[in-house]
C-alpha positions as CSV (number, residue, x, y, z in Angstrom):
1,X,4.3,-13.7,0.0
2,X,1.8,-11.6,1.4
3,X,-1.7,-11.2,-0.3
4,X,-4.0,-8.1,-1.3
5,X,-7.3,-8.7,0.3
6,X,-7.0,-12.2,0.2
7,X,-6.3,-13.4,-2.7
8,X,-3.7,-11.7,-5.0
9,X,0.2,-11.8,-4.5
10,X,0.9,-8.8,-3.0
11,X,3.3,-7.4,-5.8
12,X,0.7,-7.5,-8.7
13,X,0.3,-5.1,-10.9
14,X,-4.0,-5.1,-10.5
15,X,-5.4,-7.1,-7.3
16,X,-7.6,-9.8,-8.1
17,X,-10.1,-10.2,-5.1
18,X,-12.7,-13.1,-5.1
19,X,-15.8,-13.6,-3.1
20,X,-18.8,-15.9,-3.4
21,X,-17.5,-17.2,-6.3
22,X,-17.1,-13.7,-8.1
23,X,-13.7,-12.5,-9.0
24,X,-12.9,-8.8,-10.1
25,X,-9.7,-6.8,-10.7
26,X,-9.3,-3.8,-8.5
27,X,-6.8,-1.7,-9.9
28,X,-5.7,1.1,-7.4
29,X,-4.1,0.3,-4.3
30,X,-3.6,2.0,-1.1
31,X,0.1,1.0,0.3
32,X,2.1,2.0,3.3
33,X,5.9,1.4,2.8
34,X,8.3,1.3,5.9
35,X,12.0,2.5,6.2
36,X,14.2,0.9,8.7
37,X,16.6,3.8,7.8
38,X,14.4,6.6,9.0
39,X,11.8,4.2,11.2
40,X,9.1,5.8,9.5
41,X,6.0,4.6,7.2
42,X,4.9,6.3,4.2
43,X,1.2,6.1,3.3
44,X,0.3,6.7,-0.7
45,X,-1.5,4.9,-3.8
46,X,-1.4,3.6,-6.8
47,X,-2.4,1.7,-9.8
48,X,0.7,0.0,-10.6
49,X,2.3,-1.0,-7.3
50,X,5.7,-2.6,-8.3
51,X,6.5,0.9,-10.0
52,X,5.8,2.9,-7.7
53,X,7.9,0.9,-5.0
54,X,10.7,0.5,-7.6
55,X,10.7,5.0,-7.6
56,X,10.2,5.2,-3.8
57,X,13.2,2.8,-3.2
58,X,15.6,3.9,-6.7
59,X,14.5,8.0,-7.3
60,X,12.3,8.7,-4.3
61,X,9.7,11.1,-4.4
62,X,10.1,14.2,-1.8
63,X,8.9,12.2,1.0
64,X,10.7,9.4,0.4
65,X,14.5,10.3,-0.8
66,X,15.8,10.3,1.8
67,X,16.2,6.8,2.5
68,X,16.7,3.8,-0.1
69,X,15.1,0.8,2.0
70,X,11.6,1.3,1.8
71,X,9.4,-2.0,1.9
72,X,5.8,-2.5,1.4
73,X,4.1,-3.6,4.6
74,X,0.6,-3.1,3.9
75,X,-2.0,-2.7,0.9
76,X,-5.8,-2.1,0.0
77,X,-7.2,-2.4,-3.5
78,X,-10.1,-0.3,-4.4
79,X,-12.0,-0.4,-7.7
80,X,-11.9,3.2,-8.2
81,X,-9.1,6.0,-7.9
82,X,-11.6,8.1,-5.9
83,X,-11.9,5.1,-3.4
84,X,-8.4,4.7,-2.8
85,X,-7.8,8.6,-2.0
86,X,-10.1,8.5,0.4
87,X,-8.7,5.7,2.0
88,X,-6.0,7.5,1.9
89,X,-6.9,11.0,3.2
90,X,-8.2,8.6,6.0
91,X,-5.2,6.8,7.2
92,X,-3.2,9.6,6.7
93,X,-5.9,12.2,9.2
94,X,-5.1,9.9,12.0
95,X,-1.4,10.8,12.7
96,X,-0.7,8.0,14.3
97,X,1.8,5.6,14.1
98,X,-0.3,3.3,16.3
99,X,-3.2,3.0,14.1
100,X,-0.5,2.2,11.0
101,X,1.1,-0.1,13.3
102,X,-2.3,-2.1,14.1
103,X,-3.5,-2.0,10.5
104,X,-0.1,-4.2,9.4
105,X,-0.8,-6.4,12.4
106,X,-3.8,-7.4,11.5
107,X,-2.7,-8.2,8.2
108,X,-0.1,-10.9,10.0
């Protein structure tokens, strides 16, 4: 299982992340989801990450109906919800499918 930051299964609900000795809970995640259906990634975020996935891959949302095999490939945790939508805004300015692409592989 992969992990959030380096230290939290990647399917929990708040990611724990621990350095120096210091642990904290950082409750809103930045995820990108990939769909082998439509070969494309989806780039949102969240506080509760297993719900969210369970709605993109069960109900969709208008971006992501159309296809019922989404998987989560990626995640950042971020202590505050302002953090995490700018993360993001970020990702999602660069239009490229490259820079998603080398985000997850360095992740690997």
């Amino acid at each position: 299982m992969q992990e959030v930051r380096g230290s939290t299964p990647l399917f929990s609900t708040k990611a724990k992340v621990c350095n120096a000795n210091l642990c904290s809970f950082m409750p809103f995640i930045v995820y990108i989801i990939y769909s082998t259906t439509l070969d494309q990634f989806y780039v949102g975020h969240t506080e509760n990450i297993e719900d969210r996935l369970f709605r993109h891959t069960n109900s969709g949302s208008k971006s992501t109906k159309k296809a019922h095999d989404w998987k989560l490939v990626y995640t950042e945790a971020f202590n505050t919800k302002s953090e995490a939508m700018k993360r993001e805004v970020e990702i999602k300015k660069k239009k490229s499918r490259k820079y998603i692409e080398s985000l997850i592989a360095q992740r690997e």
